[in-house]
N, C-alpha and C positions, 0 to 999 in steps of 0.2 A: 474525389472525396469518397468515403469507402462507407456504405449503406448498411446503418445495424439492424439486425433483426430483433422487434419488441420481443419477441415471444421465445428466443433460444439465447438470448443474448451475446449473440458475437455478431460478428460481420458476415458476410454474404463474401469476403474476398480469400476465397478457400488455401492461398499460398501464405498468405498472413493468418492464425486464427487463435493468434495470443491473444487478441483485443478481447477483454469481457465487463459485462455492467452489471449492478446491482443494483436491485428497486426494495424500497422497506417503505413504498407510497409517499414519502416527504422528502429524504432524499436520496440519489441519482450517483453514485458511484462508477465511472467508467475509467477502466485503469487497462492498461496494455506494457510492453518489455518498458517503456522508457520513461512514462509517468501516470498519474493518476489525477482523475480531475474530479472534484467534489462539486454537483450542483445541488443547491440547496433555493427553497423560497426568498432567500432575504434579497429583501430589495432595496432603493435607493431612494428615496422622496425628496424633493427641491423642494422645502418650505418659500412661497412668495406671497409677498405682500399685495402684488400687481394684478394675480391674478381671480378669475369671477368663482370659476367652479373648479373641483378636484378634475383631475384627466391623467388618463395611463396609457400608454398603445400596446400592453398587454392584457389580452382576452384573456389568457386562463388563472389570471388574478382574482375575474371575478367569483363571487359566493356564489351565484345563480347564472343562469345565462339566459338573455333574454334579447336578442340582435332587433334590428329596425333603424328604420332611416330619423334621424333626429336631429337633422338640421346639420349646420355646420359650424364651426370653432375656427376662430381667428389668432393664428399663431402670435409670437412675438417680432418674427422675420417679416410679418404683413401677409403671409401668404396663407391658405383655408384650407383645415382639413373635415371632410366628414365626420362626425359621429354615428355610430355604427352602434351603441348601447346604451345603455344605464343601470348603474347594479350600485349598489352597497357593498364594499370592501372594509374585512373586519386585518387591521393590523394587529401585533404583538411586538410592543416595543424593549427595546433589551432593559427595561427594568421591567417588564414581566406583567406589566398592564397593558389592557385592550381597548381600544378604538374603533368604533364603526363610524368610517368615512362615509358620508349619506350621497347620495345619488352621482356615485362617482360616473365622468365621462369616457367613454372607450375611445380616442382619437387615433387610429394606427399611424397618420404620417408623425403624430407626438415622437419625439425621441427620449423625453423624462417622465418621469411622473412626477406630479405637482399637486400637492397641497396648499390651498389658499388658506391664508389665517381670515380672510374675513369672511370666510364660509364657518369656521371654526370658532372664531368671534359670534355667529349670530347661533350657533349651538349651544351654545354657555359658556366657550371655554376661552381661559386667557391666555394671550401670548406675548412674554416676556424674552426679549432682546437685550445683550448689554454686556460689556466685556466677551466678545467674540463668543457666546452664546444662546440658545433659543431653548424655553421652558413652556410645556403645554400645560397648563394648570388646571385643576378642576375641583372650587372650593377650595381646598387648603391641600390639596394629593398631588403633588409632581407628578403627570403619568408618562411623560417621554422628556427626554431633552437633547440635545445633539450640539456640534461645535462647528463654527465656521472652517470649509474649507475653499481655501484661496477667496473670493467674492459671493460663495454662497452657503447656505447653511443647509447642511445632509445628514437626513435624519436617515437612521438603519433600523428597516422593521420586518418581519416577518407576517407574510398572509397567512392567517388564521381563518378557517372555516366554523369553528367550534362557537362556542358559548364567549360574552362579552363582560366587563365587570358592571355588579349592577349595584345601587349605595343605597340603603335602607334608609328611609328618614324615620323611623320606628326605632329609639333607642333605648336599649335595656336596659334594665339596671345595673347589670353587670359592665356596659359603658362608661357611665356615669359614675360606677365606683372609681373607673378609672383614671378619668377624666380630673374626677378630683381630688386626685390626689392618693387614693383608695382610702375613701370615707367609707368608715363604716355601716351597718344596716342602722343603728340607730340616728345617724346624723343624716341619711338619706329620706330615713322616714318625715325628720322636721322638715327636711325642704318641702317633702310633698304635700305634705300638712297644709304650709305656709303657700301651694299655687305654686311654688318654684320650679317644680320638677312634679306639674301633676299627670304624666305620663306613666310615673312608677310607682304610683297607689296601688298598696296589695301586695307587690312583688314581693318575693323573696330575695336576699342575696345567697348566693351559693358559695361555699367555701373558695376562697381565692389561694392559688396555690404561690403564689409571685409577694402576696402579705404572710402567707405562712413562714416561706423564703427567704424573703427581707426582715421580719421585725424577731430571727431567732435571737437569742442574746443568752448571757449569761444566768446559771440559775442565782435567785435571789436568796441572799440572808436570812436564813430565821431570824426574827425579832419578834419585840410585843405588837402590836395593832399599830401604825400609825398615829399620831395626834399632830391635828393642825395647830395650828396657835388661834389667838382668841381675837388679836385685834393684827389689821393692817401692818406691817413693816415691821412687825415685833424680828422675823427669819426672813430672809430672800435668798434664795439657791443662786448660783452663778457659776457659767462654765464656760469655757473659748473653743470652739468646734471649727475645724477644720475644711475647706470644702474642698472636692478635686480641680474646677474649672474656679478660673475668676470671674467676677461679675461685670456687666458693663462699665463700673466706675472702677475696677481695678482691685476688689475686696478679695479675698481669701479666706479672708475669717469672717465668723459671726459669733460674737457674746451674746448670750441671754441673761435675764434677769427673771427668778418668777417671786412673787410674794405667795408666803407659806398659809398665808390666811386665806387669799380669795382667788388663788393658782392666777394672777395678772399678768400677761408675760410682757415684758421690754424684749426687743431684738434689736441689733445693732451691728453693722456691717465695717470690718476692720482690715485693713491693707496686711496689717502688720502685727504681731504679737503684744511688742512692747507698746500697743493705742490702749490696752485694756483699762489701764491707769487713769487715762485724762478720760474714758467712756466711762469707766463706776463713777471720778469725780462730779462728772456733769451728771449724772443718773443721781448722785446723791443727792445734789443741790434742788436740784426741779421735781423731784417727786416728793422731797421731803413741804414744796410748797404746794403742790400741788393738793396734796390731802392733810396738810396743816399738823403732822403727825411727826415723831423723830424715827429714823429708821434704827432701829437696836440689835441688829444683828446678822452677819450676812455668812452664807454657807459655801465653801467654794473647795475645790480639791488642792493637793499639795504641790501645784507646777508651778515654777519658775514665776509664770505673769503674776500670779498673785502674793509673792513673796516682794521684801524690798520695801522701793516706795508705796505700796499698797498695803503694809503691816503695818509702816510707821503714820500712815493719812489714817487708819482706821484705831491704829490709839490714840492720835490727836484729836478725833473728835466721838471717841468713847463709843465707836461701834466694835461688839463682838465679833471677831472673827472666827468661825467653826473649819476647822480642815478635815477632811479624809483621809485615810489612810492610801499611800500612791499606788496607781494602777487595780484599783476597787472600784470601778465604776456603781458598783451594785450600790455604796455607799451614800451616792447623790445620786438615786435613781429617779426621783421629780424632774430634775434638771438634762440628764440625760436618755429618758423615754422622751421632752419636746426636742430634744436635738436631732432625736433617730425621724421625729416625726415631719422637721421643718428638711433636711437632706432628702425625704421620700417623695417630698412635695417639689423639691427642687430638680430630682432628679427624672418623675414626671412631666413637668414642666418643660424640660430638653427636651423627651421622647414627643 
């Protein structure tokens, strides 16, 4: 076997002196006429259930070094190796989060490295098994996961010397704008008002650039002022929105309903285009009992769903129907500023 020199980086075997290596301190490049070998930190870990404590039989994994006699470790063959250490080992898992393994063992007769989950277990963290794989969880943040291979589960991480991730339980307001949906400063303010969120009393929100982004839209029509109506159900806006995913029960769509008097919204969750029909009929019947009122007029745009049987149920029982003009959204803008607002929330919700 041919002896490289650290410091000139070739060999000492003066008739060969193609061989050369390259160091950038993380990784290890040594290449010569007929190939090239990459050694890098990433290592191997055997997640088990079985075992007490983490153990590695390489030393210069650890963060610190700190050697001494610390008893001895009982393999799985039945036979006993010394421990020779005990350090904290900070991994870097290939989704880009970090781990500090706590008082990992140094065993040299070890042949793997082994992470115990119920050393992991009593750190805070969960371990999720099931369909041929293993999920480290902490809180609600997937920070590693890995796949069964042949009988055991191998996780691929990198030793990391640096800094670890660390989780603020001090949430800003700017979180919480998030969180919910991107409420406003003024709806943040009543929570805090109300003890809901009395963390964020005082705060500011600061221009959010992801709500500048999302609620752009078309410019609006000059008109005169606005005018609500005077009593309940006299106008009700109505419009079918579209989502990208479908919902647990199979929905695609969602209808709204707002009343023009006291902005009330109905939502209602629809498979299919052509439900819009039997959702306004049953919207008619129960709301018209509900506030003992008749409904006199409903506002909707010029599509297909609301053409048809939906023209001739609304002459037979003497409700107005108001159309827009096609592809104006600006026209039923009541009804389509809550549609942009209930999709921001939905698509929140996912993230």
């Amino acid at each position: 076997m041919k002896k490289w020199d650290q410091k000139s980086g070739t060999t000492n075997n003066k008739k060969n002196d193609s061989m050369k290596a390259a160091c950038d301190g993380d990784i290890i490049i040594v290449c010569d006429d007929v190939c090239a070998i990459l050694a890098t930190q990433l290592t191997d870990w055997i997640i088990d259930s079985g075992a007490s404590y983490y153990i590695t039989p390489y030393w210069e994994m650890f963060s610190s070094n700190a050697g001494g006699d610390f008893g001895n470790a009982k393999m799985a063959n039945h036979s006993v190796t010394e421990v020779v250490g005990i350090r904290n080992i900070i991994l870097t898992m290939d989704m880009g989060c970090k781990v500090v393994l706590k008082d990992v063992r140094h065993g040299p007769d070890i042949r793997l490295n082994i992470i115990t989950t119920g050393k992991l277990d009593d750190e805070g963290y969960t371990n999720s098994f099931g369909e041929g794989k293993w999920k480290l969880i902490k809180g609600s943040l997937v920070l590693a996961k890995c796949l069964k291979q042949n009988s055991l589960y191998v996780l691929h991480a990198v030793v990391s010397g640096g800094e670890v991730n660390v989780a603020n339980k001090d949430a800003s307001i700017e979180l919480w704008h998030k969180r919910l949906g991107h409420m406003s400063q003024k709806g943040l303010d009543v929570l805090a008002r109300k003890n809901i969120l009395p963390d964020i009393k005082g705060m500011h929100l600061e221009t959010c650039v992801d709500c500048l982004a999302g609620k752009q839209h078309r410019v609006a029509f000059q008109h005169l002022p606005p005018k609500r109506k005077f009593q309940p159900l006299e106008l009700v806006h109505t419009d079918l929105c579209y989502m990208k995913d479908r919902t647990l029960g199979g929905a695609l769509y969602f209808a709204t309903f707002i009343d023009d008097f006291s902005r009330k919204l109905w939502c209602f969750a629809l498979k299919t285009k052509d439900q819009v029909f039997e959702i306004f009929r049953n919207f008619h019947v129960s709301v018209e009992r509900e506030t003992g009122r008749k409904l006199k007029g409903i506002c909707a745009d010029n599509n297909s769903e609301y053409q048809g049987r939906f023209e001739e149920y609304c002459c037979e029982h003497g409700v107005r129907l108001e159309r827009s003009v096609p592809k104006t959204p600006q026209l039923n803008g009541v009804v389509e500023r809550t549609n942009r607002t209930i999709c921001e929330r939905i698509r929140c919700m996912k993230q």
